[in-house]
C-alpha positions in Angstrom: 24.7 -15.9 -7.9 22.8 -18.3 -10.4 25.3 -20.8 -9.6 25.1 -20.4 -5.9 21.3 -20.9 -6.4 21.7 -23.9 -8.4 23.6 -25.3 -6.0 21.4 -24.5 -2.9 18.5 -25.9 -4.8 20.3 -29.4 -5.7 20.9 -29.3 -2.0 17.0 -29.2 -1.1 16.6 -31.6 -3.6 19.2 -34.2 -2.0 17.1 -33.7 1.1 13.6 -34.5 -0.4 10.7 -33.6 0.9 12.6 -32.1 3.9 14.2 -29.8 1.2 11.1 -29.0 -0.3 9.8 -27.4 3.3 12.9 -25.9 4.3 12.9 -24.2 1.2 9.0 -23.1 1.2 10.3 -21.8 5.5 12.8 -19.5 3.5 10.3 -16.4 2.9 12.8 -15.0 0.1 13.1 -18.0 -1.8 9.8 -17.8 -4.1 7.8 -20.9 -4.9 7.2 -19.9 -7.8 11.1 -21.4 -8.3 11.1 -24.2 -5.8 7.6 -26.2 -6.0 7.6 -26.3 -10.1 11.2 -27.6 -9.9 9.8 -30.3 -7.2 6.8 -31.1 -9.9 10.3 -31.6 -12.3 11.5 -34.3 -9.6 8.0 -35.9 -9.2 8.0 -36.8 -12.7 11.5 -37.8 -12.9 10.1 -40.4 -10.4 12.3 -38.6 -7.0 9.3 -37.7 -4.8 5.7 -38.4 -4.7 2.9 -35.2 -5.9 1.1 -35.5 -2.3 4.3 -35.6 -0.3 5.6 -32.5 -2.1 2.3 -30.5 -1.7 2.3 -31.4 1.9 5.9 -29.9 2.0 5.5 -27.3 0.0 1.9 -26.0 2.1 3.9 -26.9 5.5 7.0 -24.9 4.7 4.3 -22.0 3.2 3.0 -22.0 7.1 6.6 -21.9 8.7 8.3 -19.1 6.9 5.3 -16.4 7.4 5.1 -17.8 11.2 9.1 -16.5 11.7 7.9 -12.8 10.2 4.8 -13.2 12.2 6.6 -13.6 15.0 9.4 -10.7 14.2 6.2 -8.2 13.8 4.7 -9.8 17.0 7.8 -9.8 19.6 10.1 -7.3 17.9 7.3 -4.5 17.0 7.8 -1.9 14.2 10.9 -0.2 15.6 12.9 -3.5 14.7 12.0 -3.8 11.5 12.8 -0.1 10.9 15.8 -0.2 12.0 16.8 -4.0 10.5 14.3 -4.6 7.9 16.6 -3.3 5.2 18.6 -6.1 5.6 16.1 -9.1 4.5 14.4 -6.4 2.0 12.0 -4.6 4.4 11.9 -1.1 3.8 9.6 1.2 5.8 7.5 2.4 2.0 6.8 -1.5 2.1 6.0 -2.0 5.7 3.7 1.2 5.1 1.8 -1.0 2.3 1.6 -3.7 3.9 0.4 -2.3 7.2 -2.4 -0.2 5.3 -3.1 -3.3 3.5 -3.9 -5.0 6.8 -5.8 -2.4 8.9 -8.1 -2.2 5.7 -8.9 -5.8 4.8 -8.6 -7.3 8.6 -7.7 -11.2 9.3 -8.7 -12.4 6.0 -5.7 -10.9 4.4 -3.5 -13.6 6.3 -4.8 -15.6 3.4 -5.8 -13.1 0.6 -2.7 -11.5 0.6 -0.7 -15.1 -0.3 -2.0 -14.4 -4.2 -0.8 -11.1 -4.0 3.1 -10.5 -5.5 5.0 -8.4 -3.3 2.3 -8.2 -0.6 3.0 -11.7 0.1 5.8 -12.2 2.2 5.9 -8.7 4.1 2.1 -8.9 5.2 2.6 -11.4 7.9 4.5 -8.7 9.8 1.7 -6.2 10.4 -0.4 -9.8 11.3 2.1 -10.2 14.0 2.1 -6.5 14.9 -1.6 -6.5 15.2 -1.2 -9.7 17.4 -3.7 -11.9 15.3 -4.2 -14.9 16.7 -1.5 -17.3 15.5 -4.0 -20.2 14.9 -6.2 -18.1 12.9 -3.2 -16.6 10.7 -1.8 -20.5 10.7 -5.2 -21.8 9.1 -5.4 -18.8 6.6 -2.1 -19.0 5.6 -2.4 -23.0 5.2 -5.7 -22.6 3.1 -4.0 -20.0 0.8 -0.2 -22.1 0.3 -2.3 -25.6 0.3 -4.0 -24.5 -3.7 -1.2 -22.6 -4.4 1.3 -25.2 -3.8 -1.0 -27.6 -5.6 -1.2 -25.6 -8.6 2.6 -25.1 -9.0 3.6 -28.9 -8.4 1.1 -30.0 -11.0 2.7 -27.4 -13.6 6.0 -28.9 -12.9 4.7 -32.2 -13.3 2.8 -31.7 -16.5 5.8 -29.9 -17.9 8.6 -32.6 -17.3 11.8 -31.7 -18.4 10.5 -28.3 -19.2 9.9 -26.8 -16.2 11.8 -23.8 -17.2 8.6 -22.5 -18.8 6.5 -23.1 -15.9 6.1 -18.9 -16.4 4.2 -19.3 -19.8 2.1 -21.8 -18.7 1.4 -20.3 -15.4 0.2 -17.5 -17.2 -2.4 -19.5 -19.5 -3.8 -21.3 -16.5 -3.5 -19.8 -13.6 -4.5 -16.2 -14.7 -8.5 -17.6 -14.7 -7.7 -18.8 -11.2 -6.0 -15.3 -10.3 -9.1 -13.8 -11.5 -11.4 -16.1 -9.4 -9.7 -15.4 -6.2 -9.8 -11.3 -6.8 -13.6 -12.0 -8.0 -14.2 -13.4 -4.3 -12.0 -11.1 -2.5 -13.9 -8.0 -4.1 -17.2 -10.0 -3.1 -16.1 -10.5 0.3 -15.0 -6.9 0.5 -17.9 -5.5 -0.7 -20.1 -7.7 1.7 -17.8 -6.6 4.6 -18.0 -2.7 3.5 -22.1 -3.4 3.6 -21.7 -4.5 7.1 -19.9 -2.0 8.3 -22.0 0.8 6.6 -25.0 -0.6 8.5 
């Protein structure tokens, strides 16, 4: 399996920046593999920083739009019945839905720092029929730092870009911790609202 990925990956990579976004539309294939290893190539001189972020925050957009779209067109029953397949079970379609009816639109983009919550919470989006420009522009705002962030780890770390984790974890925890900061804010503000 590790060589199969290995292989797929030197494939995206033979494709450029055209692998960099089909790899970001692939929801199952985490960024957090694929846009540090890019950062790897744009300091081995392969790519260019901007064009990979613009990639990387494209591709972000794509792959959500495809599970948007199963959740819009296809409606809970499909995903019950096929959502095993591409790791969708109904205990995770539960969270995400709950997560969605409770937080609203925003969590199109909220929801893109959250592990795990991540990928499935465009499906309740599309089930809700939120309108696709408004989870497009979330989704874009939350992939655009995010793939930022990741290339610039990859780049800073060179040849090792293997312990992007370690880094990651020094730096980007004080950024986790500002986003949940504003979210509680904005949560808060939006419970005041509707307790008025």
């Amino acid at each position: 399996m590790e060589q199969l990925l290995l292989e797929l990956l030197e494939w995206f990579k033979d494709l450029s920046y055209l692998g960099v976004f089909i790899a970001l539309c692939i929801e199952f294939i985490p960024a957090e593999l694929v846009l540090p290893l890019a950062g790897f190539w744009v300091s081995e001189g392969e790519m260019r920083f901007w064009g990979v972020v613009i990639a990387g925050s494209l591709g972000g957009v794509v792959g959500p739009l495809t599970l948007y779209s199963i959740g819009r067109f296809g409606g809970r029953p499909l995903l019950e019945t096929y959502g095993k397949y591409v790791f969708m079970n109904k205990d995770n379609l539960q969270k995400a839905d709950q997560f969605f009816q409770s937080h609203g639109a925003f969590v199109a983009f909220s929801a893109r720092f959250l592990p795990g919550v991540r990928t499935l919470i465009s499906v309740p989006c599309g089930m809700a029929k939120m309108n696709p420009w408004i989870f497009s522009l979330y989704t874009f705002l939350a992939m655009a730092p995010i793939s930022f962030f990741y290339v610039y780890f990859g780049v800073e770390l060179g040849e090792n870009w293997t312990e992007v984790k370690g880094l990651l974890q020094q730096y980007l925890v004080p950024f986790g911790i500002g986003l949940v900061i504003v979210f509680l804010i904005y949560l808060l503000v939006t419970h005041r609202k509707r307790s008025v």
